[in-house]
Each structure stands twice: as structure tokens, then as C-alpha cells.
C-alpha positions in Angstrom: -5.0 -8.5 25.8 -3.7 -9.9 22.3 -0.2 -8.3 21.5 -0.7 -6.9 17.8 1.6 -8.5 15.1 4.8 -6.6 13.6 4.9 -5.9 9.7 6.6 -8.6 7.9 8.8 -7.9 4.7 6.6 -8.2 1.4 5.9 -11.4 0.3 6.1 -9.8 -3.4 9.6 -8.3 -2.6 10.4 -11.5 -1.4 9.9 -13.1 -4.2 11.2 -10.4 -6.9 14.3 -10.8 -5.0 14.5 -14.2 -5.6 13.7 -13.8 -9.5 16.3 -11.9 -9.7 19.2 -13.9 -7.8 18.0 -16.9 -10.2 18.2 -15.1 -13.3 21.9 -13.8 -12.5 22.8 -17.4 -11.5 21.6 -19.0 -14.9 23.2 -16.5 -16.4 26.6 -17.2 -14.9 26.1 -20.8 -14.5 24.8 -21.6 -18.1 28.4 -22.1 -19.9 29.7 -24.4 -17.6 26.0 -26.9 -18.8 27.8 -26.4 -22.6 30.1 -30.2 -21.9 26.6 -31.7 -20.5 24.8 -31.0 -23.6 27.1 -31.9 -25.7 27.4 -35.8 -25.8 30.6 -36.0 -28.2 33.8 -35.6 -27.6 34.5 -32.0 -27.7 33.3 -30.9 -31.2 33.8 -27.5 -31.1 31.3 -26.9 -34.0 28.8 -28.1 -32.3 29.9 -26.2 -29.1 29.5 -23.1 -30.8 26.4 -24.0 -32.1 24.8 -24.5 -28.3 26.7 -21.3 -27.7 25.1 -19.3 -30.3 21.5 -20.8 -28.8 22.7 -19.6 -25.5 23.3 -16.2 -26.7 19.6 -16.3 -27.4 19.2 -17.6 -24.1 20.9 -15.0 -22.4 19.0 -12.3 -23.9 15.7 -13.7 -22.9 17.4 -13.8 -19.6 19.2 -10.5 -19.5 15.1 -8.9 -20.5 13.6 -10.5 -17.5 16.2 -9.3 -15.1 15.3 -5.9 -16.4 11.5 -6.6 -16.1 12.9 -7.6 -12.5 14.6 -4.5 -12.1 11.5 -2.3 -13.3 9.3 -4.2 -10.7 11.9 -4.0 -8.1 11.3 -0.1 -8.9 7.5 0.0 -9.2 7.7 -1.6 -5.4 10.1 1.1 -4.0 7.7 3.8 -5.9 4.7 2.1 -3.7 6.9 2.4 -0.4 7.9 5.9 -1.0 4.5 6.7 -1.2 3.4 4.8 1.3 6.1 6.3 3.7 5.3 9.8 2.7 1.6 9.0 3.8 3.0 7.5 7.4 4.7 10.6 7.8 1.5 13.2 7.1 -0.3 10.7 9.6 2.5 11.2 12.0 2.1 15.2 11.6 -1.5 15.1 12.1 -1.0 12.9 15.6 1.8 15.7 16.6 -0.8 18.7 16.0 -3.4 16.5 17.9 -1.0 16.0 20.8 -0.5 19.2 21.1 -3.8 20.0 21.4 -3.7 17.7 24.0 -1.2 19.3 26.5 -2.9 22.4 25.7 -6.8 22.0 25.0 -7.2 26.0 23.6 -5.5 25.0 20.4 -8.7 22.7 19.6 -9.9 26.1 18.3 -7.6 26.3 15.3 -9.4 23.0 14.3 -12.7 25.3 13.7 -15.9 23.3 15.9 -13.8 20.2 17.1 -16.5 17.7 17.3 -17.0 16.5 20.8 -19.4 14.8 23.3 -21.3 17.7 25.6 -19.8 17.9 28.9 -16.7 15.9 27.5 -12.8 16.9 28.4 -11.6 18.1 24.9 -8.5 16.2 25.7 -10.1 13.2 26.3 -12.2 13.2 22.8 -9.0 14.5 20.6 -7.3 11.1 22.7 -10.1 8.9 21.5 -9.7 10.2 18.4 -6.0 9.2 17.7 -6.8 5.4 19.3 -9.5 5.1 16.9 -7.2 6.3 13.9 -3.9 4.5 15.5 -6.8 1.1 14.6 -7.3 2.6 11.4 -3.5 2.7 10.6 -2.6 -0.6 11.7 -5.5 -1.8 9.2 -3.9 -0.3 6.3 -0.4 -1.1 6.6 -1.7 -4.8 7.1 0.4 -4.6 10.8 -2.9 -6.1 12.4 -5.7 -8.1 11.1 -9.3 -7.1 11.2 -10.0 -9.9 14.2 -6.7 -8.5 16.2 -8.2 -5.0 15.8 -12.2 -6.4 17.1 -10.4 -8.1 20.0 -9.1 -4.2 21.1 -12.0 -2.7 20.5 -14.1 -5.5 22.3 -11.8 -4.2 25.0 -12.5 -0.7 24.7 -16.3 -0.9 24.6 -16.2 -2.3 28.2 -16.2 1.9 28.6 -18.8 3.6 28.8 -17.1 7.3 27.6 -15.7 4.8 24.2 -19.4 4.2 23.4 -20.4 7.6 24.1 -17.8 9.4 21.6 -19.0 6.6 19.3 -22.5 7.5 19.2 -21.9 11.0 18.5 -18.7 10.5 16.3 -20.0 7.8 14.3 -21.4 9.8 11.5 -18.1 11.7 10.9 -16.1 8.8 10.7 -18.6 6.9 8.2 -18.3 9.9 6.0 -14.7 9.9 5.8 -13.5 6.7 5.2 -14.3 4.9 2.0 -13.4 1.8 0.0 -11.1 -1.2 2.0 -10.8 1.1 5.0 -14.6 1.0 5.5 -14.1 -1.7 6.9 -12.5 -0.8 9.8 -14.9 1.6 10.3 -17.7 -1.1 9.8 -16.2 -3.0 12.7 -15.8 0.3 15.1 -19.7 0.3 14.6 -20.0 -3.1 15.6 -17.9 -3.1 18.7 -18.8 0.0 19.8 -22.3 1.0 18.7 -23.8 -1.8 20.8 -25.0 -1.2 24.3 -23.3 -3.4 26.6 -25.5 -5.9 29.2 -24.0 -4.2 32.2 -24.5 -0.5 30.9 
């Protein structure tokens, strides 16, 4: 089986980063281009001239590093949020694992959805694959075809179908928008019977 892909750094980070480190260097490097543009032999009236357009220069310059800077900001705002979000995610999985070492707690959950005649445990597990899938969608760690090829995988079980068919409907109602999707894809996978079932 595939081995899913690890999250790379943002290419838009990336590149802010790199905004910025050319901005500072013009900055620093632009007096020492003052002898190039001037083609005399040191007139220093006409040095200050070019210096007094590089003061304009630098301002133009010292305005996009701040519109750098606010970006650089906007991003980190993004992964804050999107860090907070991982870590509710990562509370619900506890809660669920809990109620996997010890089935009773389902009950706190209110009617925990489940197959008839299916292990709790086994159905609250199915559960947290299906939304570890989800996950690795939205955080772009795994592409939609990575993801198909695991659940091509996990339709070759019969009990993966089964939760499907009487989970499906829950999961269509929740998930909306780009994570759809995913959810368009579990159907696929695991909504059709398989030739040897």
C-alpha cells in the first residue's frame, strides 16, 4: 500500500519569505549602485541628486516590506487557526478512544449510530479512519488519488462496506463545501458491492 505524503512548508510562505529577504537586500545594497549610475567623475551634485531619488526608492521599498510583514501576519493568523482546529480534532479522537477501551461511554454520545449486531468499538474505530481520511484531505497531507487508493484497500472488507451503507447518510449531511469531496469519494469506494462479495 502507497505511503501517504508528509506536509511540505507553504509555497506562499515560501515565497513571502523571499520578498522579504530581497527587499532588505536592495535596500542595503542600493548606495553602493550610486558610482555605477553616475558616469562622471564623482560630481557630488549629481550624487545627491540619485540620492535624493533613492530616498524615494527606499520608501517604496521600506512600504512593501511592511505589506510583507502584514502578510507574513495574515499567514501565521491562518496557522493559528488552523492549529487550534487540529487540536479540537485531536480531542474529539481522545473522547472516541476512550470510548473505545471502554464501550459504555458510547452512551454519553446520546444513540451512537451503529450497524445492528455491530461491536460498538469496532464502528466508533471506523469512524476515526474515515475522519483520519477526512483530515489528511484538509490539511492537503494527501491527495484525493492517495486517499481512493486506501480506501480501495479498505473496501476489500466486507464490515467497511457495511458501516458505509448505514453511515453514509450522516456523513453526507455533515460535510459541505471542498470536504464533500472526500466524502464523494468514500461513496465511491465504498458504496459499491465488490465482485467477490
Amino acid at each position: 500500500m502507497k505511503s501517504l505524503r508528509v506536509s511540505r512548508v507553504p509555497l506562499s510562505f515560501v515565497a513571502t519569505a523571499l520578498a522579504l529577504v530581497a527587499t532588505v537586500a536592495l535596500i542595503v545594497l542600493s548606495p553602493l549602485a550610486l558610482p555605477i549610475l553616475d558616469d562622471s567623475d564623482r560630481d557630488w551634485e549629481r550624487l545627491s541628486l540619485i540620492g535624493q531619488s533613492y530616498g524615494a526608492i527606499s520608501a517604496i521599498l521600506a512600504a512593501a516590506a511592511v505589506v510583507g510583514v502584514a502578510f507574513t501576519l495574515i499567514l501565521q493568523q491562518r496557522q493559528m487557526r488552523e492549529a487550534r482546529r487540529l487540536a479540537i480534532r485531536q480531542f474529539h479522537t481522545n473522547l472516541l478512544a476512550m470510548a473505545i477501551e471502554n464501550p459504555e461511554l458510547l452512551q454519553a454520545w446520546g444513540n451512537f449510530p451503529h450497524p445492528k449486531d455491530a461491536e460498538p468499538r469496532l464502528t466508533v474505530y471506523t469512524n476515526l479512519v474515515l475522519n483520519y481520511f477526512v483530515l489528511l484531505h484538509q490539511t492537503s497531507s494527501a491527495d484525493l488519488e492517495e486517499i481512493r487508493l486506501h480506501l480501495r484497500f479498505m473496501a476489500n472488507s466486507e464490515w467497511a462496506r457495511r458501516y458505509w451503507r448505514d453511515a453514509a447518510e450522516g456523513w453526507t449531511a455533515t460535510y459541505t463545501g471542498r470536504s464533500r469531496q472526500i466524502i464523494d469519494i468514500f461513496a465511491e469506494e465504498l458504496g459499491q458491492p465488490k465482485a467477490d462479495a
